[in-house]
C-alpha positions in Angstrom: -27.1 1.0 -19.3 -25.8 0.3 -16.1 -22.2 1.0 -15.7 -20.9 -1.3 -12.8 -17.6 -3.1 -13.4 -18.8 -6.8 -14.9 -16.2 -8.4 -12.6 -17.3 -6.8 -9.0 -20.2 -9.4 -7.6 -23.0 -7.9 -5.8 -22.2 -10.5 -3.5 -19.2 -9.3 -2.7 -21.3 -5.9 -1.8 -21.4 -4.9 2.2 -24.4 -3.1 2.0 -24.0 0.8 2.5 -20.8 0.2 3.4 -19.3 -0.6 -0.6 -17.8 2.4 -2.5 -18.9 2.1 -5.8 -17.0 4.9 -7.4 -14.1 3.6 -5.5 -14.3 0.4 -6.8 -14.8 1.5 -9.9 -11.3 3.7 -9.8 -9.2 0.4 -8.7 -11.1 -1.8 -12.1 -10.0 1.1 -14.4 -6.6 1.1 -13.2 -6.5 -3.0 -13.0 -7.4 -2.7 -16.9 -3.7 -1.8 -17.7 -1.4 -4.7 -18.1 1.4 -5.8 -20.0 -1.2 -6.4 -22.9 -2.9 -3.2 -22.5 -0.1 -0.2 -21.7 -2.3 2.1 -23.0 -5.9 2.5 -24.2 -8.6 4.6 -25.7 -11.7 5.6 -23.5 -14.0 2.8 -25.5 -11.2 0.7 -24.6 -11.3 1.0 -21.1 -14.7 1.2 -21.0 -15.0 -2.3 -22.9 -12.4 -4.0 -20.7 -14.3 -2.5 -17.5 -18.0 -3.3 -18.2 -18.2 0.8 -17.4 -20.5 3.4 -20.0 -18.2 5.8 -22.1 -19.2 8.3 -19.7 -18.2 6.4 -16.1 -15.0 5.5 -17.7 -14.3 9.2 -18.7 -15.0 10.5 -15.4 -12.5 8.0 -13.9 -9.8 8.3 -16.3 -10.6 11.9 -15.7 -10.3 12.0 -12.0 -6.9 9.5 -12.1 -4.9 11.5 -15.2 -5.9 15.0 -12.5 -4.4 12.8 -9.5 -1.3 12.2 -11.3 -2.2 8.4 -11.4 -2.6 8.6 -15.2 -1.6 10.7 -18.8 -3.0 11.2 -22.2 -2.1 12.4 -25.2 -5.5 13.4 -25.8 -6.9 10.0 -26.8 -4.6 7.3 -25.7 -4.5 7.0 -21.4 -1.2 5.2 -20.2 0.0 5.0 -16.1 2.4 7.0 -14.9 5.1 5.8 -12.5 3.1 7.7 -9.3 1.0 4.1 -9.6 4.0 2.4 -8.1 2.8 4.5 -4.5 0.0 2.3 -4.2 1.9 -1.1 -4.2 4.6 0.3 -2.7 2.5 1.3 0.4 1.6 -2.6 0.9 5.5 -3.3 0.6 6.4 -0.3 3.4 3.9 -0.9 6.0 5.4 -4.6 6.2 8.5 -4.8 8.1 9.3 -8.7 6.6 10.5 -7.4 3.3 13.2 -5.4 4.8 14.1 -8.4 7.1 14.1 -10.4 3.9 15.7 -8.9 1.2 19.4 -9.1 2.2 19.0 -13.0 3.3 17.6 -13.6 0.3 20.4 -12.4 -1.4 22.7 -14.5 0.6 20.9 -17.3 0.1 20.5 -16.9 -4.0 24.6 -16.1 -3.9 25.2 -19.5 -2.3 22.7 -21.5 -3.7 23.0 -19.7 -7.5 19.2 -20.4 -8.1 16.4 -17.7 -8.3 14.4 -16.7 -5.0 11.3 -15.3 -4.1 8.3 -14.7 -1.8 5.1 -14.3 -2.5 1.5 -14.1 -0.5 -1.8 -15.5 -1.7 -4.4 -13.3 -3.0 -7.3 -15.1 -4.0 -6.7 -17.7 -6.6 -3.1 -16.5 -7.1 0.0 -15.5 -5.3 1.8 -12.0 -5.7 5.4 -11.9 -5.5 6.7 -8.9 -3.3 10.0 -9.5 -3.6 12.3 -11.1 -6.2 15.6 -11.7 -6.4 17.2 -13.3 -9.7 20.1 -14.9 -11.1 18.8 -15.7 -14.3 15.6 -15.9 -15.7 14.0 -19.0 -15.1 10.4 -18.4 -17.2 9.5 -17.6 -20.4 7.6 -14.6 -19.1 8.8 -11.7 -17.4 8.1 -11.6 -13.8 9.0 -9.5 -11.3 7.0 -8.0 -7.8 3.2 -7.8 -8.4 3.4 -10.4 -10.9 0.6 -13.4 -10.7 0.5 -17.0 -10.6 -2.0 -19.4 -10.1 -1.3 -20.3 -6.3 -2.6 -24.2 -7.2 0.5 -24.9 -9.4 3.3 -23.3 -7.8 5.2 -24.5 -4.5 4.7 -20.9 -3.8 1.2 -21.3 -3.7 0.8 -25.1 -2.1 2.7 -23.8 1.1 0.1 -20.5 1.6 -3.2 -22.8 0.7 -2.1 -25.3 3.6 -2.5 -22.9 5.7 -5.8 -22.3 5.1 -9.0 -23.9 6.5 -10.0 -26.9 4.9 -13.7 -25.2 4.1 -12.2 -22.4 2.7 -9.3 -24.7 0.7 -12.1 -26.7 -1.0 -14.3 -23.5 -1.6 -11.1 -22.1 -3.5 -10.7 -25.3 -5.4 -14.0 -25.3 -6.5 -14.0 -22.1 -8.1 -10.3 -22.8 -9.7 -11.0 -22.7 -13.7 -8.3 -26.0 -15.3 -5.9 -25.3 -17.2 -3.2 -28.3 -18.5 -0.4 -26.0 -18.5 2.2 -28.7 -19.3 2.0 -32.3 -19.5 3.1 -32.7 -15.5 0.0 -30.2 -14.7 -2.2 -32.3 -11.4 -6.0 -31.0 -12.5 -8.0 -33.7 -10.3 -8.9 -32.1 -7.1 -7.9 -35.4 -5.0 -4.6 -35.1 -5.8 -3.9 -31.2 -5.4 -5.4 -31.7 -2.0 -3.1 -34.8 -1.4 0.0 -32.7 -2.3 -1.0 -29.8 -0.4 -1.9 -31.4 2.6 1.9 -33.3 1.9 2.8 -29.4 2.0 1.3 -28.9 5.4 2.4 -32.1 6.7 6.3 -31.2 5.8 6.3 -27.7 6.0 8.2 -27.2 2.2 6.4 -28.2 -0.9 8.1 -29.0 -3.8 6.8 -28.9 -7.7 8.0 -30.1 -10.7 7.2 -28.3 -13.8 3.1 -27.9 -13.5 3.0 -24.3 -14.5 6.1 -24.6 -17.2 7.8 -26.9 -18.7 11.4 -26.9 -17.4 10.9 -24.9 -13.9 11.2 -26.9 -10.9 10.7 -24.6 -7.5 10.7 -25.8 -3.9 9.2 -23.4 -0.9 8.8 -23.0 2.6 6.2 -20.7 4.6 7.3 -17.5 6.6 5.4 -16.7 9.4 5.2 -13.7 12.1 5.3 -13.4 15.7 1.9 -15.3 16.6 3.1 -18.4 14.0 0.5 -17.2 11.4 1.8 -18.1 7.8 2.3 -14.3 6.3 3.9 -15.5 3.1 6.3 -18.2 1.3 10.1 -18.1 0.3 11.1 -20.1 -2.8 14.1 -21.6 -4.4 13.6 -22.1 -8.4 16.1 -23.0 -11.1 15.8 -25.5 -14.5 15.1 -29.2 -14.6 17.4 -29.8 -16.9 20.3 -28.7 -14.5 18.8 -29.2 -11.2 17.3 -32.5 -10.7 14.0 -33.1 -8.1 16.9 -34.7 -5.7 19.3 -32.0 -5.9 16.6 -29.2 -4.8 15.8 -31.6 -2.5 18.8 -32.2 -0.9 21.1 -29.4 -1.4 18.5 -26.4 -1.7 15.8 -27.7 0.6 18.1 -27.1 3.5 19.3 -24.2 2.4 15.7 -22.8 1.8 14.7 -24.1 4.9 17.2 -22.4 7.4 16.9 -19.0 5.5 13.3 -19.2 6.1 13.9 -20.4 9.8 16.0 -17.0 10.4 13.2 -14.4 8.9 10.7 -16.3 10.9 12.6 -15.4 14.1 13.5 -12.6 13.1 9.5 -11.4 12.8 9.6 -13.2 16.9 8.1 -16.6 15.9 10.5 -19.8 15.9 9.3 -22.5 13.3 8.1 -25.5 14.4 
């Protein structure tokens, strides 16, 4: 049986140039989630697509790297994981530029904030700062969202272009998350080319009943859009026309600031 990970393409394979093994390591240690904490070698071996005996070599090689433990049948991550996303998080100097407006800006504007970059179908938040929580899940940095419903999301994919846009909307799998949720692919690239157009994007709870978020993009010194800043609270206490006018400028000017801050001044 052949034990390549079921979700790796061969597609997606540069020639001589793809790592299997290595690939292999990263799909073992992207089966852990919230839903999975900790697993059995069949386990991992099921949620991988790997043989018993590929999956036992990796866990093998990542519990002797200090990636992983076991109790002799159950594996489970250990906190050294954290070095791998937190390398991403270091070796960008935005998040340290970030961080303490963010703050200001959630102290006067006593809504949620964060900023996230697109990855695929989804954006990642990297950094988070709360004042209550606003979803019924958890989320918190590394956390994923589909980028298509979130104002998060709308800002990054106007950046991109349009062939790539529509190649990413034609692989996005529909899902009605709430009765609000836009599925028809005219009008997602009507509201995201609004997003472009106005440089904020605003959306009323598509992903969740209840959370209205409004964000802007950040971008770096050559005026490349490197990743979003939002605003989010409750519909049922902040209205579509307060975010708009009371946030929106708020948002706005603290994104304005880290943007020259990273030598870029917004258009």
């Amino acid at each position: 049986m052949d034990d390549t990970p079921l979700s790796v393409s061969n597609t997606h394979k540069p020639g001589d140039s793809y790592v299997q093994s290595f690939a292999r390591g990263l799909e073992v240690i992207r089966s852990f989630s919230a839903a999975a904490p900790q697993q059995t070698l069949s386990e991992v071996a099921a949620r991988t697509g790997l043989t018993r005996a590929g999956a036992r070599r990796i866990l093998l090689t990542l519990q002797t790297l200090g990636y992983l433990e076991s109790d002799g049948r159950l594996f489970r991550l250990t906190p050294r994981i954290l070095d791998l996303g937190f390398a991403y998080l270091s070796s960008m100097p935005i998040w340290d530029l970030a961080e303490p407006l963010m703050e200001a800006l959630t102290d006067r504007v006593h809504e949620s904030c964060s900023a996230a970059v697109l990855d695929g179908l989804d954006i990642v938040y990297v950094l988070r700062v709360h004042t209550h929580k606003i979803m019924s899940t958890n989320l918190a940095v590394g956390s994923r969202l589909p980028a298509f419903w979130t104002s998060l999301g709308r800002v990054l994919l106007a950046e991109l272009p349009e062939q790539e846009l529509r190649a990413r909307l034609a692989a996005l799998p529909r899902q009605q998350f709430t009765r609000h949720t836009v599925l028809d692919d005219a009008t997602l690239l009507a509201r995201i080319a609004q997003a472009r157009a106005q440089g904020w994007c605003l959306v009323d709870q598509e992903l969740e009943e209840g959370l209205i978020s409004v964000a802007a993009p950040l971008k770096n010194r050559a005026g490349q859009v490197v990743a979003a800043l939002n605003i989010s609270g409750q519909a049922n206490r902040t209205s579509t026309e307060m975010l708009r006018e009371q946030l929106l400028p708020e948002l706005l000017a603290t994104a304005q600031t880290i943007s020259r801050m990273l030598g870029t001044r917004r258009p």
